[in-house]
N, C-alpha and C positions, 0 to 999 in steps of 0.2 A: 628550612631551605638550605640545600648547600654552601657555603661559603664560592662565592667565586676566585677564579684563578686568577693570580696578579699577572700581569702582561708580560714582562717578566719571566715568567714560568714556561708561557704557551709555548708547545714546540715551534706551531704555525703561527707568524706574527700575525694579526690583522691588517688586512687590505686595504688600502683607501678605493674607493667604490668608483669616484671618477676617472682613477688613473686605470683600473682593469677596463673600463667602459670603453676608454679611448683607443686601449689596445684592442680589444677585440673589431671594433670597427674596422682598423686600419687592418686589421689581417684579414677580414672579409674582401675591403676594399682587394688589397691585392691580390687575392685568389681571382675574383670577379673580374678585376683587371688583365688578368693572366689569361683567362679563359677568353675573354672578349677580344684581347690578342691573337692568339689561335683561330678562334672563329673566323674574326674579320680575315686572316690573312687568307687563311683556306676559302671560304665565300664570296669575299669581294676581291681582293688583292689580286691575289693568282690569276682571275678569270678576266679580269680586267688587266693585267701586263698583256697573257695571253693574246685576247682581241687588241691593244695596240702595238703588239710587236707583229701580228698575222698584217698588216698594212688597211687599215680603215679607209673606205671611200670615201668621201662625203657628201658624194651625187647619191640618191636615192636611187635602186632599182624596181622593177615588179616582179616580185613574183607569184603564180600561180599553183594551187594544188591541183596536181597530174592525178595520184593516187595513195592509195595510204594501207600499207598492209598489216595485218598483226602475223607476229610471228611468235611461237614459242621459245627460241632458242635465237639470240641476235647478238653480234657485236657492238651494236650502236644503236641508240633510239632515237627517235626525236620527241620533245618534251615532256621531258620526266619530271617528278616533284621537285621543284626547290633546285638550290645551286648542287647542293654534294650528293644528289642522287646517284648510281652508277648504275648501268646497263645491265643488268645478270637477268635470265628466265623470261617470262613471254613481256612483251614489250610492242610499241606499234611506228611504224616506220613511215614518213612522211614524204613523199616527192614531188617535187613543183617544177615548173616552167621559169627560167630568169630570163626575164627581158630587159634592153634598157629602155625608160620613158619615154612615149609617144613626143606629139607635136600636142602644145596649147594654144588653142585659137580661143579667134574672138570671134563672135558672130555679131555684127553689125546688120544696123537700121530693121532689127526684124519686127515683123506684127505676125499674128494670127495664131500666137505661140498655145501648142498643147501639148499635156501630158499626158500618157497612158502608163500603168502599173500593171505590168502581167507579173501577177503572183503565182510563187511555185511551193512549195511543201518544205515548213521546217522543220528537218529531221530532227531538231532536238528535241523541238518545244511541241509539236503536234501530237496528239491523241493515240495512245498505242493498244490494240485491241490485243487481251493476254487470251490465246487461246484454251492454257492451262486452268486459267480462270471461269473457262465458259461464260467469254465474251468475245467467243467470235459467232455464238449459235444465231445473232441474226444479220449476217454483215451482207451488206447486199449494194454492186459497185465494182470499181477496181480496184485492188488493194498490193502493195507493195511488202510481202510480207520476210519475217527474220528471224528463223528459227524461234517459232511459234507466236512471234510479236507483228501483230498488222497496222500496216496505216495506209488509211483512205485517200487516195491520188485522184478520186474520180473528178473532184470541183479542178483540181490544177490541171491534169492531163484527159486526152483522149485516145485511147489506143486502140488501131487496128491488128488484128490476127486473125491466122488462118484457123490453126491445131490447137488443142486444149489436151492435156491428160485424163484421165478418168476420173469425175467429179469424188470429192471429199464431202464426206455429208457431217460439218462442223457442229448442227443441232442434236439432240435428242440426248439419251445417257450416255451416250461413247463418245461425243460430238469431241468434247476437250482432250482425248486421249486420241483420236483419231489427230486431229487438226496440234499436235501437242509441239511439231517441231516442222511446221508450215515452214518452207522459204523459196522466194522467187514471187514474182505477178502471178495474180490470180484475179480472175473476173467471178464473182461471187452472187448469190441471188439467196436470199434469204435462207445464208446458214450452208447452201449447199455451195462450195468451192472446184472452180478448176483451175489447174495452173495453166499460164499462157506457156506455149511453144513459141523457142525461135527458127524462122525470122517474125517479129515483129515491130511495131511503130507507134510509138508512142508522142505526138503531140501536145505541145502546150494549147492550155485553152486562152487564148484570149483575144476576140472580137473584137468588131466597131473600132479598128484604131483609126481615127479621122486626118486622112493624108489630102482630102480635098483642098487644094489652094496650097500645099508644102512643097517647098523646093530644097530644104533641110530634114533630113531624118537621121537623127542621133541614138544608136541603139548604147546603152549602158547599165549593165547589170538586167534586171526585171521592167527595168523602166524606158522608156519610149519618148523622146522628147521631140515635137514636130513643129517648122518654123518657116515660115516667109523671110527671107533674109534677102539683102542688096548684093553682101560682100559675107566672106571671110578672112580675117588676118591673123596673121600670126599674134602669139599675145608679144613674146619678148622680141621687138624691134617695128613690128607695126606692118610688115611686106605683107602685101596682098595677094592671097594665093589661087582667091577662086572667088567671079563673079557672075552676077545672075543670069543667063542667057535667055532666058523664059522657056527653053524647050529641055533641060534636065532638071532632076531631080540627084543630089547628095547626100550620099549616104555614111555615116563613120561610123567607129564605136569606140567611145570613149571612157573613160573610168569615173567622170565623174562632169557634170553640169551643173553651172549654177551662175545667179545675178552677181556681176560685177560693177563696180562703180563708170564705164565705158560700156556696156552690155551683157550679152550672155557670153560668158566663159567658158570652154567645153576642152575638158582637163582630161591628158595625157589620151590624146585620139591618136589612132593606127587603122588601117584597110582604110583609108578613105577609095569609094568606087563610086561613078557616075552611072545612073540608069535614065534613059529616056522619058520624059512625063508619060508618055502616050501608055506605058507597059504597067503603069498604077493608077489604081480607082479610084471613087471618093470613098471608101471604107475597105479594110483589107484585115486579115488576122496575122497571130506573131509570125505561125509558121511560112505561109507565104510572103511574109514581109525579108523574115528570111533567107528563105529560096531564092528573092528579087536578090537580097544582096551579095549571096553566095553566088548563086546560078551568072543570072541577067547583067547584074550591072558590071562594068569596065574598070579594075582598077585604074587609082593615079595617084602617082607616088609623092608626086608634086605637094597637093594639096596634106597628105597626111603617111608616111610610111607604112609598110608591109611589116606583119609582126614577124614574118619569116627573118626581115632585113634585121630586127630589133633584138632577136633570139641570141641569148649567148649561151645558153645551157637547155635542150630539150629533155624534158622527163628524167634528167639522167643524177639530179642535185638534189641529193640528202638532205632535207629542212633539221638540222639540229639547232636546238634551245636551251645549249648549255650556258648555265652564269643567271645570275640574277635575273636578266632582261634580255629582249630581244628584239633588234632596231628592224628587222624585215617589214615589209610594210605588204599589208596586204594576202600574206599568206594562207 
């Protein structure tokens, strides 16, 4: 064996194992530190100065999605991935309706309270027939269809039409390359497709809503809430706005119902309008119920605001989702 080198000798003295260990750490740390620096500042920092130097409300508004376009080529999107995303190449552009919040009532002394749920079709989650697939070869109904992708409207909707296009025949060996970039309504019958022409009408289905004995009808989202009530009052300060007469029938639409520890709460209501008992039956469907409160009944402003009065921005406000989070409610 070789004689070893006396310590002495070595060009390179020997290291103590602790004291490299400890530096290496700390120069990790600061890199790591440094970066997390940078990040935070770029991701959270900036976009939060930003949002409290633009003047933050801290009354809640509502808003509404008007429309939503994709475009190829845009200066601005609304919500991109992540805080440092940037706008470049196609992108989808969002725009809502700002209102400010309705009136919150209370619905006193009621009985005979009922719910109705008229469901409509979730675009995300519902069942999407691939025609490239050759599975549209037996679709038979109404169908809502998207560049070659269908979905079944017929349990949610009823639609009237006049004119059809000339039938697509979805089955047999061509059926998937015929039917490959379907788009628009189509009333369908095992496999063979025609697109609806407009004008047409399309109706939600949903029956038997039990108004018999209701002198309240609360429409809110998909859902239906119907009630015998004495009074309504305001929630915040107790003013009584509107009581029973026995010959109308009120109607609002509110964003949201529900049990309150004083009774039913019916959260951020607008269009309050009065229709005569006499003009509603004891069972009636969504779209004539409706009609009754577009058409027939009387606004009063009194009882609940005009969403016209409530409107600060029509259609015309960009939903951006820049920054981390995004306090919009509702959008």
């Amino acid at each position: 064996m070789p004689k070893p080198t006396p310590v002495e000798d070595l060009i390179i003295p020997p290291q103590d194992q602790k004291i490299c260990g400890t530096i290496c750490v700390c120069q990790m740390t600061a890199v790591l530190s440094c970066v997390a620096i940078v990040y935070l500042t770029v991701a959270i920092y900036m976009p939060y100065t930003r949002a409290i130097a633009s003047g933050i409300d801290p009354t809640p508004i509502m808003c509404t999605t008007t429309r939503a376009v994709n475009k190829d080529n845009c200066d601005w999107g609304s919500c991109g991935e992540w805080c440092l995303s940037k706008t470049s190449g196609a992108c989808i552009q969002i725009y809502v309706n700002v209102r400010k919040n309705g009136t919150s009532l209370l619905l006193a002394e009621c009985g005979s309270a009922a719910n109705k749920t008229c469901y409509g079709i979730d675009q995300e989650n519902a069942k999407k027939y691939h025609c490239i697939r050759d599975e549209c070869r037996n679709l038979t109904g109404t169908f809502n269809c998207t560049e070659g992708k269908c979905i079944n409207i017929t349990d949610a909707f009823e639609c009237a039409f006049r004119d059809t296009d000339p039938p697509l025949k979805c089955s047999g060996r061509r059926g998937k390359i015929t039917c490959i970039d379907v788009h628009g309504l189509f009333s369908c019958s095992r496999g063979t497709c025609r697109k609806i022409k407009t004008p047409y009408n399309c109706d939600r289905r949903c029956v038997d809503i039990p108004t018999r004995h209701k002198n309240v009808i609360v429409l809110s989202g998909d859902r239906v809430f119907l009630a015998r009530c004495s009074k309504l009052a305001q929630e915040d300060g107790g003013n009584v706005v509107w009581n029973d007469s026995g010959e109308e029938v009120l109607m609002l639409s509110c964003h949201a119902v529900h049990n309150g520890t004083s009774g039913v709460v019916a959260v951020d209501c607008i269009n309050a309008a009065l229709l005569p008992r006499t003009d509603i039956s004891d069972l009636t469907n969504f779209t004539y119920l409706q009609y009754l409160y577009t058409v027939k009944a009387v606004p009063n402003r009194i009882i609940a605001p005009s969403e016209v009065e409530l409107t600060m921005a029509n259609d015309s406000v960009p939903l951006l989702c820049e920054g981390p989070g995004s306090s919009l409610r509702d959008d």
